[in-house]
N, C-alpha and C positions, 0 to 999 in steps of 0.2 A: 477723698480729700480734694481731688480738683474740682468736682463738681460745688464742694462747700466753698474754693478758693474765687471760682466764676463766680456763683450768689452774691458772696461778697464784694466783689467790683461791680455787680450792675447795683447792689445797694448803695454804695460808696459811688458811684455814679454819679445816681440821682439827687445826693445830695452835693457833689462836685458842679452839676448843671446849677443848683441855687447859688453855688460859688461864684460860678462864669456869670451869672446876671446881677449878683447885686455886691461885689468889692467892686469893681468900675466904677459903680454908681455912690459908691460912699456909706452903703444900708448895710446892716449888721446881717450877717450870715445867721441868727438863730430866732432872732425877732425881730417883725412879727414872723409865726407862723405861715406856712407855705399856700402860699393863696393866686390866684387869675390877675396878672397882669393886667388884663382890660377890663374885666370889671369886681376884680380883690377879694372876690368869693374865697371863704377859704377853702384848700383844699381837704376831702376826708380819707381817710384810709383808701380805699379802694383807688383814690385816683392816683395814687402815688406806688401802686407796682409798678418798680423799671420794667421796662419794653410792653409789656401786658397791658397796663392801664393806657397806652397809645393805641395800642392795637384796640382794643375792646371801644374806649370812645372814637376811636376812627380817625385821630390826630382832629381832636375838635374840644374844646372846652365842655363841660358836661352840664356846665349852667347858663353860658353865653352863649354858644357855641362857638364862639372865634376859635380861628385856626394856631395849633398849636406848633411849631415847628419842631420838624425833622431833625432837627440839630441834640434835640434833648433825649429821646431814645436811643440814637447815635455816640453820642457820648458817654451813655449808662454801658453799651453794647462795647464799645473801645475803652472804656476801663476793665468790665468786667473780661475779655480778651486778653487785655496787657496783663493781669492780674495773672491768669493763667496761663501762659508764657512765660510769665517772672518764674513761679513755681514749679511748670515742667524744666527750666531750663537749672536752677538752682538747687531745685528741693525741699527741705524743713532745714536750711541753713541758717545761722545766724545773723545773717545780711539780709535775709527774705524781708523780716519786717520792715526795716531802714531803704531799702529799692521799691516797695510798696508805696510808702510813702511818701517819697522822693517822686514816684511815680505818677503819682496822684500832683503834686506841685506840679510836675512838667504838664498834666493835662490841663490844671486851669489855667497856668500862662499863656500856654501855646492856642487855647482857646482863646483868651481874653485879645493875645499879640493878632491874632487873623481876625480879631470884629474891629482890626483898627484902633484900639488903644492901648495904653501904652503900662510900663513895668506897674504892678500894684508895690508897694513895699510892706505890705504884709506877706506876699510871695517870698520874699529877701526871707524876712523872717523866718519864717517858718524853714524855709530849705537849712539857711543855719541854723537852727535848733537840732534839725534831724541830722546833718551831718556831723553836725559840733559832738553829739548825743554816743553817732558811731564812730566819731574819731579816739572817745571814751575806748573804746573795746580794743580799737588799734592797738595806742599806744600799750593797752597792757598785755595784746599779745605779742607785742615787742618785735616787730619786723621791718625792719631798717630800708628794706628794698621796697615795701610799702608805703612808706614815710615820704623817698625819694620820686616816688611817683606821683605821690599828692601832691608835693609843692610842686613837679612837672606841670600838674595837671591846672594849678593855681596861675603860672605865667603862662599856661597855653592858654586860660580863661581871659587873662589881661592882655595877651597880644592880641587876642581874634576880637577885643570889645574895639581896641586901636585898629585895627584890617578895619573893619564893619565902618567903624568912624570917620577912617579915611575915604571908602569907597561911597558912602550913603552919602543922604541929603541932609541926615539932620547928625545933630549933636547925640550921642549918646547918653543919657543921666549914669548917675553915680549908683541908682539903683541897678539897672542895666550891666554895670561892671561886675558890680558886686555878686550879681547872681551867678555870673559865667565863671567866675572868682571861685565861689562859693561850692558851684556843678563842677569846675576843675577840679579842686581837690577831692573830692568823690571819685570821679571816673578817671582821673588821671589825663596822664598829655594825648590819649586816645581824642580827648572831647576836639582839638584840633580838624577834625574829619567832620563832624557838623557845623562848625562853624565853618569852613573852608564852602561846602554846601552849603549853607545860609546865606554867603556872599553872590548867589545867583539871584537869588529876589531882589537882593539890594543893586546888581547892576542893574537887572531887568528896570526896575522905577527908575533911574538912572536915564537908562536910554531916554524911556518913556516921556521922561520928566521936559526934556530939550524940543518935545514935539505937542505935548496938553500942558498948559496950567491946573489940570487936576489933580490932582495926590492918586497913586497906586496904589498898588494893593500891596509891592513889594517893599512899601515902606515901614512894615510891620510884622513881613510874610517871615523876614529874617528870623526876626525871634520863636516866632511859631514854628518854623522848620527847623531848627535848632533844637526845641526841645524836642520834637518828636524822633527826630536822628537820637538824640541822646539818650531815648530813652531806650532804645537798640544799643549802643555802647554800654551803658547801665547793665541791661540785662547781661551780657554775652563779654562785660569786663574781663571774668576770670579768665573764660577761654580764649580772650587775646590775649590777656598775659601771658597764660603758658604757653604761645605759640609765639611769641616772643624772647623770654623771659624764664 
């Protein structure tokens, strides 16, 4: 079962890589089909094995040859891991599904947040659908000390959006709230521990910022290390609760 659980995340990968390149850009994630960036060939079966079809053409396009980047095998290989993690650490529990797929959110944003741009609000979406979907299951198995920890987790998401806001360059959007809003009540007032951490990128551009007119990298790094912290809290929630709680 783990081995089918890894296949699955570097499948779900590579279709999270089509994610990371074309919601930024405003293109539909299903159409057109998967094709070369430089010169749109479409892609066929074979060149669409995660990590295999990199390796096999040599990180080179198979009809241009332009150079493919390291970042898209990388991110098949770091889903399919996180996936495997989630389900040594959990199980076949009920939550599996709903931290999968949560999981999968945290890697396109956190991808999208480090190339420098900024919240999608399809992201928003979708993270509430999935949480909204397993607040379903919550409430009907009825656990009051659960309850209390997700609204926790909802004002720990709205004060670290104010930290971040206060400490950074720029304004926060309303997406941006929402989302840390949204990952609070999932993970509870734990989420406070990455975002306290994500507040290091944003002094670093800070400093930086008083000495280049250039923009940082920590102007974005915030969000991107936030979600990857989070996705460690996500996984390993339960066993902080019980060692709290």
């Amino acid at each position: 079962m783990s081995v089918l659980v890894f296949v699955m995340g570097l499948v779900l990968g590579s279709f999270l890589n089509v994610c990371i390149y074309r919601i930024p850009r405003g293109e539909s994630i299903l159409f057109p089909p998967s094709h070369c960036p430089g010169c749109n060939a479409r892609l066929r079966s074979r060149d669409l094995v995660p990590v295999l079809s990199y390796l096999f053409l040599r990180g080179k396009c198979s009809y241009c040859r332009r150079h493919i980047s390291l970042k898209y095998p990388v991110t098949e290989l770091l889903t399919g891991m996180a996936f495997l993690l989630a389900y040594v650490s959990m199980g076949m529990s009920m939550r599996l599904p709903f931290v999968l797929a949560i999981t999968a959110i945290l890697i396109v944003t956190g991808a999208i947040a480090l190339e420098g741009r900024g919240m999608a609000s399809s992201m928003v979406w979708a993270l509430g659908c999935i949480v909204g979907l397993e607040t379903v299951f919550v409430l009907v198995s009825g656990l009051p000390l659960e309850i209390i920890l997700r609204i926790a987790g909802v004002i720990a998401g709205l004060a670290g959006s104010l930290l971040l806001d206060l400490i950074g360059h720029r304004k926060w959007m309303m997406r941006n709230m929402m989302f840390l809003a949204i990952l609070g009540f999932h993970v509870g007032p734990f989420l406070m521990a990455p975002i306290v951490l994500g507040v290091i990128p944003v002094a670093w551009s800070r400093i930086n910022s008083s000495t280049s007119r250039k923009p940082t990298w920590g102007m974005n790094a915030d969000t991107g290390l936030i979600c990857v912290l989070s996705y460690w809290v996500l996984v390993f929630r339960d066993t902080v609760n019980a060692l709290f709680y």
